[in-house]
C-alpha positions as CSV (number, residue, x, y, z in Angstrom):
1,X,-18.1,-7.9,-10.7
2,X,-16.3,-8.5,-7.7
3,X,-12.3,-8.9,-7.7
4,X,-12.9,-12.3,-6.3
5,X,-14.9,-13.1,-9.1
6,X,-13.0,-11.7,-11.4
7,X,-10.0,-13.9,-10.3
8,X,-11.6,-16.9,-10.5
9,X,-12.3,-16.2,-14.3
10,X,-9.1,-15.4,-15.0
11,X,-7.9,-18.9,-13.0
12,X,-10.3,-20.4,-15.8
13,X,-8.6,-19.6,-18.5
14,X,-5.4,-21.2,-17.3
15,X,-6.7,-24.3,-18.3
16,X,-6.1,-23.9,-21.7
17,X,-2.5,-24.1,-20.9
18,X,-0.1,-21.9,-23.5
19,X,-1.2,-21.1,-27.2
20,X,1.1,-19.0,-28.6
21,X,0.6,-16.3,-31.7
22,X,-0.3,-12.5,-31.8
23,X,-3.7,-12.8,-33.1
24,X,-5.8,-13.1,-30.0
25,X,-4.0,-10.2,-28.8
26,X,-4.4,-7.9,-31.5
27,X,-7.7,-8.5,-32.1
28,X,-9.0,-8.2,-28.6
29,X,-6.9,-4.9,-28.0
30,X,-8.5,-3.7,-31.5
31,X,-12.0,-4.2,-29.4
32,X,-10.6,-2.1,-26.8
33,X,-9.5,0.9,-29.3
34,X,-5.7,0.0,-29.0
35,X,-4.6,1.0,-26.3
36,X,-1.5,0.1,-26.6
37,X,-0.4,2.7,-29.6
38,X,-0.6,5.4,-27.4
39,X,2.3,4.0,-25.0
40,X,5.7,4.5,-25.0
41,X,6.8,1.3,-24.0
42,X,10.5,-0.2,-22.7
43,X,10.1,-3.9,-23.9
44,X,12.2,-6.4,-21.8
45,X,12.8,-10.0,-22.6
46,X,15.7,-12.5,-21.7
47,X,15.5,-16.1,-20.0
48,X,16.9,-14.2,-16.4
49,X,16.6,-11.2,-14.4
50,X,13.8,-9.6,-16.4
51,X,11.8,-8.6,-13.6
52,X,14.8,-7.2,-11.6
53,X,16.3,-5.3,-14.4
54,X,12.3,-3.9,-14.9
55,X,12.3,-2.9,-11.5
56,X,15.6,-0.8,-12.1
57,X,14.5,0.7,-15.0
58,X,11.1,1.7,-13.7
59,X,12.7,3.1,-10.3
60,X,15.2,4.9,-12.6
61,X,12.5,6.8,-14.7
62,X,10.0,7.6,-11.6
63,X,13.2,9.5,-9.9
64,X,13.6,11.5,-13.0
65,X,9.8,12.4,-12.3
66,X,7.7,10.5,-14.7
67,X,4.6,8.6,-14.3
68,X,6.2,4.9,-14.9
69,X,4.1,1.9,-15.1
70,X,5.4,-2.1,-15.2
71,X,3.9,-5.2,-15.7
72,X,5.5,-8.1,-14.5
73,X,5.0,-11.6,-14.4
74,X,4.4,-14.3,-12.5
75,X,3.1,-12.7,-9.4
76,X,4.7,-13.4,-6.0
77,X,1.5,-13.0,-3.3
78,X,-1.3,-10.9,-5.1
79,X,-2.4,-10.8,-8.7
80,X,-2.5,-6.7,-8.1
81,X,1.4,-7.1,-8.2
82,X,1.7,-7.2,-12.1
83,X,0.5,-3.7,-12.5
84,X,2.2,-1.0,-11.1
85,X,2.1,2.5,-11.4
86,X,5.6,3.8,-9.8
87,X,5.6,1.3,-7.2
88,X,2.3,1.3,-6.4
89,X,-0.1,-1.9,-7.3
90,X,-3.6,-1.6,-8.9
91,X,-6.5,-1.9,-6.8
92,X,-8.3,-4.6,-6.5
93,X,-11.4,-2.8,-7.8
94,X,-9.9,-1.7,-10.8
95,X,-8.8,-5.0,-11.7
96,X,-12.7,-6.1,-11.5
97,X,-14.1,-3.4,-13.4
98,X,-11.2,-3.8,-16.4
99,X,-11.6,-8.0,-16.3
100,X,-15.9,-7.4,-16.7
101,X,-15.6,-4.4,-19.5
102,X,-12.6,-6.9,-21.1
103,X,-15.4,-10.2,-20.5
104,X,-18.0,-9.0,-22.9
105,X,-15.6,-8.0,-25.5
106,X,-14.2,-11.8,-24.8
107,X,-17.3,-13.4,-25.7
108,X,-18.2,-11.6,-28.7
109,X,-14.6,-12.5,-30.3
110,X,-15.7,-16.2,-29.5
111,X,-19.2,-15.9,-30.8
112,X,-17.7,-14.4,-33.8
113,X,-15.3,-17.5,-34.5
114,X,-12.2,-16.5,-32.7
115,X,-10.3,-18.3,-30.2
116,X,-10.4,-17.6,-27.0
117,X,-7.5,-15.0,-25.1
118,X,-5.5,-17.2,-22.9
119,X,-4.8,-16.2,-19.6
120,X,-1.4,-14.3,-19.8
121,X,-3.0,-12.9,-23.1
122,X,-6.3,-11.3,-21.4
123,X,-4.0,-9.6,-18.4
124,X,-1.4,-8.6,-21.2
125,X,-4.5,-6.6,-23.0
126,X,-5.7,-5.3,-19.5
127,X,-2.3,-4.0,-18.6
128,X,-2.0,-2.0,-22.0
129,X,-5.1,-0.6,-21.1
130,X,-4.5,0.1,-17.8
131,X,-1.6,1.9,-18.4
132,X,-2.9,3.7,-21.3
133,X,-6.1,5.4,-19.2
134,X,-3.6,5.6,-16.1
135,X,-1.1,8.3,-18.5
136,X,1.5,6.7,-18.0
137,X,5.0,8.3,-19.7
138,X,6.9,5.2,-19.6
139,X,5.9,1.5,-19.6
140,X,7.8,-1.1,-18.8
141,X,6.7,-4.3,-20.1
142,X,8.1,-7.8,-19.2
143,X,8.3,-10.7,-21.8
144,X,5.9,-13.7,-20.5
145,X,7.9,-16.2,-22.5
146,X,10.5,-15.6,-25.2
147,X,9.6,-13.1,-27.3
148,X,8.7,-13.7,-30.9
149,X,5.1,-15.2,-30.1
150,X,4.7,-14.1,-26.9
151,X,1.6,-11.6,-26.2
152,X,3.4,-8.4,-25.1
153,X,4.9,-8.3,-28.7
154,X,2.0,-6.5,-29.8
155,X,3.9,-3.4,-29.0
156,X,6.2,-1.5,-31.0
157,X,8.6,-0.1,-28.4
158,X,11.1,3.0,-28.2
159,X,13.8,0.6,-26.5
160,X,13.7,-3.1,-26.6
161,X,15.7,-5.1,-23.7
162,X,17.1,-8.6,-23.9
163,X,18.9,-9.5,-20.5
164,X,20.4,-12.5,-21.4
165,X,19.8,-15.8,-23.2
166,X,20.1,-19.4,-21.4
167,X,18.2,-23.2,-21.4
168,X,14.7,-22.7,-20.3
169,X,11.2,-23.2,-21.4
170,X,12.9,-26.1,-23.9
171,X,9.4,-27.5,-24.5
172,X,8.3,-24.4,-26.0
173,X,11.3,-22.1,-26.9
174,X,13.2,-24.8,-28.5
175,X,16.7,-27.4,-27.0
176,X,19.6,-25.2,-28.1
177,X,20.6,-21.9,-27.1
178,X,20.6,-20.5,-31.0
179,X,16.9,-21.3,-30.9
180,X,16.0,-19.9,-27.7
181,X,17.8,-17.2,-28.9
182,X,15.9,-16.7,-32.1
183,X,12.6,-16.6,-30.1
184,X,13.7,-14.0,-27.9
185,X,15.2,-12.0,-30.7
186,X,11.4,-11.6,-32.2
187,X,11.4,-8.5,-29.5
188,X,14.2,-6.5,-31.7
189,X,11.8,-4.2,-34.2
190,X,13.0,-2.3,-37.1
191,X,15.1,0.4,-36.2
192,X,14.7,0.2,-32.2
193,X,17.5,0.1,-30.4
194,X,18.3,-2.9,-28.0
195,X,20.4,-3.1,-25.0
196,X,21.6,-6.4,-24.2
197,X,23.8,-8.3,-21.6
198,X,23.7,-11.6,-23.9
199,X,26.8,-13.5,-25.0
200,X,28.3,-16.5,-26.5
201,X,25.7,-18.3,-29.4
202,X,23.0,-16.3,-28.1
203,X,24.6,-13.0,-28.9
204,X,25.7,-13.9,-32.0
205,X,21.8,-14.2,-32.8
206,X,21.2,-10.8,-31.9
207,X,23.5,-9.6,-34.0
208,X,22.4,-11.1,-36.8
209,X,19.0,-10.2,-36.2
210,X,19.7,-6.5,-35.1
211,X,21.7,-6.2,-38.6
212,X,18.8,-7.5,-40.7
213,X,16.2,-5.0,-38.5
214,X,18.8,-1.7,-38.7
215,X,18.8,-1.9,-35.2
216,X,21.2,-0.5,-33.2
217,X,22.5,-2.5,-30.5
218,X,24.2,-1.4,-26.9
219,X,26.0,-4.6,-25.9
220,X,27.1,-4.4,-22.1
221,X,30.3,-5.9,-21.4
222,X,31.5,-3.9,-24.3
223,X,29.7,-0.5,-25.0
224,X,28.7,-0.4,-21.4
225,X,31.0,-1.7,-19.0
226,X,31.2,-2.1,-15.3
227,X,33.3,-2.9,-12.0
228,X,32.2,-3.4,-8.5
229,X,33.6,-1.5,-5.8
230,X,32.4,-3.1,-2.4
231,X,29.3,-5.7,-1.5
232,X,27.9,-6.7,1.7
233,X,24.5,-8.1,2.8
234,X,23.2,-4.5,3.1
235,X,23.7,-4.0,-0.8
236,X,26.3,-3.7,-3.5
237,X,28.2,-0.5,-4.5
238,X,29.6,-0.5,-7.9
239,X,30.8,2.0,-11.1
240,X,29.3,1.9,-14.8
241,X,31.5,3.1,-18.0
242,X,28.5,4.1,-20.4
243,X,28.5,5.2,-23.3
244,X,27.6,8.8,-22.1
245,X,29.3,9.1,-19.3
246,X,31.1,7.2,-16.3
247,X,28.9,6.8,-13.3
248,X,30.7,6.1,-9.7
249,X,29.7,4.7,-6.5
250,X,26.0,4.0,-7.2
251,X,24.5,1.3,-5.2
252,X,21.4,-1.6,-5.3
253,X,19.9,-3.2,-2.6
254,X,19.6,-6.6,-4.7
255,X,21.9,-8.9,-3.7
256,X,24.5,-11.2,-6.2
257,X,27.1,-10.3,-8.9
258,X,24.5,-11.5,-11.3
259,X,22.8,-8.0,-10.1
260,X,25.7,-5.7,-11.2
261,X,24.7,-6.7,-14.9
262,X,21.1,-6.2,-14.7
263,X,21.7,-2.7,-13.4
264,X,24.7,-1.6,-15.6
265,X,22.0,-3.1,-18.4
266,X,19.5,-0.9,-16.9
267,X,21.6,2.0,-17.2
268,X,22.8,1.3,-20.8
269,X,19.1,1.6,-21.1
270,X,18.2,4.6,-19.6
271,X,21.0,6.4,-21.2
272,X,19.0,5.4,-24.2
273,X,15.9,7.0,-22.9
274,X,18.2,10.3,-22.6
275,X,18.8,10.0,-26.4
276,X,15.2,10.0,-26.6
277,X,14.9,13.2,-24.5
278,X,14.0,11.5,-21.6
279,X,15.1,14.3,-18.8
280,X,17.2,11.2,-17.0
281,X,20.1,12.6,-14.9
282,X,22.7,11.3,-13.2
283,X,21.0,12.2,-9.7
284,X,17.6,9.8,-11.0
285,X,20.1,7.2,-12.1
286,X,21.9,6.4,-8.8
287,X,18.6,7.3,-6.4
288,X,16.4,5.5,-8.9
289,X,19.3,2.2,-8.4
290,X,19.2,2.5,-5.3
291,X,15.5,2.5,-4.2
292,X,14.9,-0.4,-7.0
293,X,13.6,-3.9,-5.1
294,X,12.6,-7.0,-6.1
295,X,11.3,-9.5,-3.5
296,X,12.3,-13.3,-4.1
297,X,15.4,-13.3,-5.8
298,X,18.6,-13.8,-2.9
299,X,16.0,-12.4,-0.5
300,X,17.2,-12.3,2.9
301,X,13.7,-13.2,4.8
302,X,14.9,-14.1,8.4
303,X,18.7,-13.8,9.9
304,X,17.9,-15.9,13.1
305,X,18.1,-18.4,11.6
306,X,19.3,-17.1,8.7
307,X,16.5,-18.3,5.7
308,X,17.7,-16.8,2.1
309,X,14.9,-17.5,-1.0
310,X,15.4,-17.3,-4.5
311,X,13.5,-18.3,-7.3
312,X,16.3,-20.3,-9.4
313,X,14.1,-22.0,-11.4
314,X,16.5,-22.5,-14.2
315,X,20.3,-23.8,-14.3
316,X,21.8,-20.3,-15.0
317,X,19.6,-18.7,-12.2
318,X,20.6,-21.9,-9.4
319,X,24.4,-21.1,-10.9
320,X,24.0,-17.6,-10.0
321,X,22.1,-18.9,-6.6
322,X,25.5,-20.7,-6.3
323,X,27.9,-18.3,-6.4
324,X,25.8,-16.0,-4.3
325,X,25.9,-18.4,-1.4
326,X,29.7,-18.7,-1.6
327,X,30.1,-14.8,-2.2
328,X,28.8,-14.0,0.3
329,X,28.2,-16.7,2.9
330,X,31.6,-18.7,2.4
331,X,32.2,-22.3,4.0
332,X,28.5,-22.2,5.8
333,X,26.8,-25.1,5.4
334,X,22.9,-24.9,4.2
335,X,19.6,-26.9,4.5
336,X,17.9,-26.5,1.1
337,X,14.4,-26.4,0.6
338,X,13.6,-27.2,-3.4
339,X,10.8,-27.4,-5.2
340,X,10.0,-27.1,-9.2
341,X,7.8,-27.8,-12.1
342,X,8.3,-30.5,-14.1
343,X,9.4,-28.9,-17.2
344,X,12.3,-27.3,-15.6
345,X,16.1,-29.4,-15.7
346,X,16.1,-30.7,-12.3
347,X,18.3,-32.7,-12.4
348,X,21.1,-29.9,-13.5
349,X,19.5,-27.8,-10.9
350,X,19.8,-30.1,-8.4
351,X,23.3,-31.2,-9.2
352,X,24.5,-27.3,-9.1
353,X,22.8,-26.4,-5.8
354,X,23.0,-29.8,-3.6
355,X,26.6,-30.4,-3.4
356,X,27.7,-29.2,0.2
357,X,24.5,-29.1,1.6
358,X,23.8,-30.7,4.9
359,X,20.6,-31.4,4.3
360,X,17.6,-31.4,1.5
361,X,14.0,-31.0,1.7
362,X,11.9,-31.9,-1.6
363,X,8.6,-30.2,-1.7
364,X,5.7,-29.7,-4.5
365,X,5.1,-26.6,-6.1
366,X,1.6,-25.9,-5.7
367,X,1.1,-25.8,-9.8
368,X,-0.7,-29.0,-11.7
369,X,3.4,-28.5,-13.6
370,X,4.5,-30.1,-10.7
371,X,4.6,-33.6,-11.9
372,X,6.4,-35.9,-10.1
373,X,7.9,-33.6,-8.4
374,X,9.7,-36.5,-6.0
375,X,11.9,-37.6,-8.6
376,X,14.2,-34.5,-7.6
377,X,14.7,-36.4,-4.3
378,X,16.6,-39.3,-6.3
379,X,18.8,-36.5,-7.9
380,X,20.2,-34.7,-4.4
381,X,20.4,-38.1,-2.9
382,X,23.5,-38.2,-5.3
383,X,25.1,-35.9,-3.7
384,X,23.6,-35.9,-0.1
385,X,22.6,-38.6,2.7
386,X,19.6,-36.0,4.4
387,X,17.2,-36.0,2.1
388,X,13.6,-35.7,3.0
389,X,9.9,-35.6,1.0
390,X,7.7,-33.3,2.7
391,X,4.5,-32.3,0.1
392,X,3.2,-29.6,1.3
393,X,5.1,-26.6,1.6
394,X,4.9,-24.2,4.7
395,X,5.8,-28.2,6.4
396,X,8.4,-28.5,4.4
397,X,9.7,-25.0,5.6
398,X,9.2,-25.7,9.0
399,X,10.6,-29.4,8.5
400,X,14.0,-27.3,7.3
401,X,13.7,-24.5,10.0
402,X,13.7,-27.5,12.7
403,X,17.1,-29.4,10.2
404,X,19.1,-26.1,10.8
405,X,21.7,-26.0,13.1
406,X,22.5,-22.4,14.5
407,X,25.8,-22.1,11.8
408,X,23.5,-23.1,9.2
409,X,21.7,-21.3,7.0
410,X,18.1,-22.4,4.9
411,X,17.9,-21.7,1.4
412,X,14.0,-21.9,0.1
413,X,14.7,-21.9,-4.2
414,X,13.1,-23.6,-6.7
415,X,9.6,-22.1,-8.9
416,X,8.0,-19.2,-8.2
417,X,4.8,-20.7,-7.1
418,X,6.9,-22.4,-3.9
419,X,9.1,-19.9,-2.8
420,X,5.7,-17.3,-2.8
421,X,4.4,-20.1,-0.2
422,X,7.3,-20.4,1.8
423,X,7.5,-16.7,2.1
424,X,4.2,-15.9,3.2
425,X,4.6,-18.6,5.5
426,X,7.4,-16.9,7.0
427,X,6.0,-13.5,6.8
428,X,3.5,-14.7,8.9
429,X,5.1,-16.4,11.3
430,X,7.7,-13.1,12.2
């Protein structure tokens, strides 16, 4: 099978959409002599900043001098990007030759009466195997959607990781926090320790549900504190209070206060891993922080003109976009270029990232979740008199490029399936 082959069969079983539950899972890993038992895995869930705080965790282990492996979801440019063995991407080959020893195993389980794997399901099985045949020490393995149902909680983990707990995914998670909370609280196992950033009704959850499980919990903002000592557009210096020691000056490259908790979280959780006699230093924690990247999230792309991208596809991510922007480019005025699905809030979106902007560009996600993805116009024209529909993307980037004044700066935001566009597009145009 060739890779483009086996993409195209993987795009096929997006059709289906979601169907949530374990079963699929489990049985099609069973097929594939569970892989996945073999694997000492670092679950992370949370509605924001999952893949970020993977990223930091990863880095962190690989500069102690393990083999670490994470797979992450969506992708930004290339399907290869999910799986990564420290850093590096699997090749396209590999991906083939897993998806066509995975396919027969696939159609036995339906000739046999079983459903079907969805999508997200079959590339959760093929990155437990992966990882397992790569020998991997560490895994680091990103929550598709909430938590409880969602395919990666096959896994019984030696740390689990909740980041935080806000309004997304209402159509599936649930429309209040305490539910959304519940769902991601299915990742907390019996006995295994969770690190979490969570607070307010959320929090209150995982309490309840680490009591019931005996499982510890390390709560930053209280076990694991932090304060940040200088920030610039280079990166962000900053101190974390553990709770095995006190760790000065380290530094990120990842932009936004909203970065400071996903790394003193990412600390909390490799001072874990040293409980576990992980040989994690001090030396792996601050070089593994600061090589840790994560493309698309405050993601300074150009600087003439200056063009910023972030994928604040949710209200608490655009209210972290927010106070970014003001952080650290105060009193400039912006062009926005916004684009999202149409089971995201818009309109509180909208409302939190229009306000001061000079001018907005509505474009469609290229996703059939974008809906009507006009109707977001009507929402900025609330609170600006520029607003402009331009459908496809890279026009709508240019459309904004051609808006900005040289005092102004573009901001690209909105789902992950536009702001990928708009960056190749830029990419490419450099």
């Amino acid at each position: 099978m060739r890779y483009e082959e086996a993409m195209e069969f993987v795009t096929s079983l997006t059709k289906s959409g979601f169907n949530f539950g374990l079963g699929r899972t489990e049985e099609l890993l069973k097929r594939l002599g569970s892989p996945h038992l073999g694997l000492k895995i670092v679950h992370v869930g949370g509605t924001n900043g999952k893949g970020s705080t993977t990223s930091m965790i990863a880095s962190i282990i690989k500069a102690a001098g393990y083999r670490a492996g994470t797979f992450t979801s969506p992708h930004l440019h290339s399907y290869t990007e999910r799986y990564r063995v420290n850093g590096v991407e699997i090749t396209r080959e590999k991906v083939a030759g897993l998806i066509a020893e995975m396919r027969c195993h696939l159609e036995a389980m339906v000739a046999e009466g079983f459903e079907h794997p969805t999508e997200f399901e079959v590339g959760t099985a093929l990155a437990l195997l992966y990882f397992s045949r790569e020998l991997v020490d560490y895994l680091v393995l990103e929550v598709g959607l909430g938590g409880a149902i969602d395919a990666t909680n096959v896994v019984t983990p030696v740390l689990s990781v909740i980041t935080n707990i806000s309004m997304d995914h209402m159509d599936y998670l649930g429309d209040t926090v305490q539910k959304i909370a519940r769902e991601k609280a299915g990742v907390i196992k019996q006995g295994i320790p969770l690190v979490t950033a969570a607070a307010g009704e959320g929090l209150e959850i995982i309490r309840e549900t680490c009591r019931e499980k005996n499982s510890r919990l390390i709560q930053v903002g209280r076990d694991v504190t932090w304060n940040v000592s200088s920030i610039s557009e280079e990166g962000q210096c900053f101190n974390v209070y553990g709770h095995r020691g006190t760790y000065s000056n380290l530094t990120i490259q990842l932009l936004g206060r909203h970065q400071l908790v996903n790394a003193a979280v990412a600390v909390a959780a490799a001072e874990i891993l040293m409980e576990k006699d992980a040989a994690i230093n001090e030396d792996a924690l601050r070089k593994g922080l600061a090589a840790a990247c994560w493309p698309g999230r405050f993601d300074i792309v150009s600087r003439e003109p200056l063009v910023i991208i972030d994928g604040a596809h949710n209200y608490e991510g655009a209210r972290c976009l927010r106070c970014a922007l003001e952080e650290y480019f105060p009193g400039r005025r912006q062009v926005l270029v916004i684009g999202m699905l149409e089971d995201k809030d818009r309109a509180r979106v909208t409302s939190e990232l229009t306000p001061g902007s000079r001018a907005v560009v509505v474009t469609r996600p290229n996703s059939p979740r974008s809906g009507n993805w006009q109707e977001i116009a009507a929402e900025a024209g609330l609170y600006v008199d520029e607003v402009y529909l331009v459908e496809d993307v890279r026009e709508a980037v240019k459309k904004a490029l051609c808006l900005a004044r040289p005092e102004d700066l573009v901001c690209i935001t909105g789902s992950i399936y536009m702001i990928a566009e708009a960056r190749e597009y830029l990419m490419d145009i450099k």
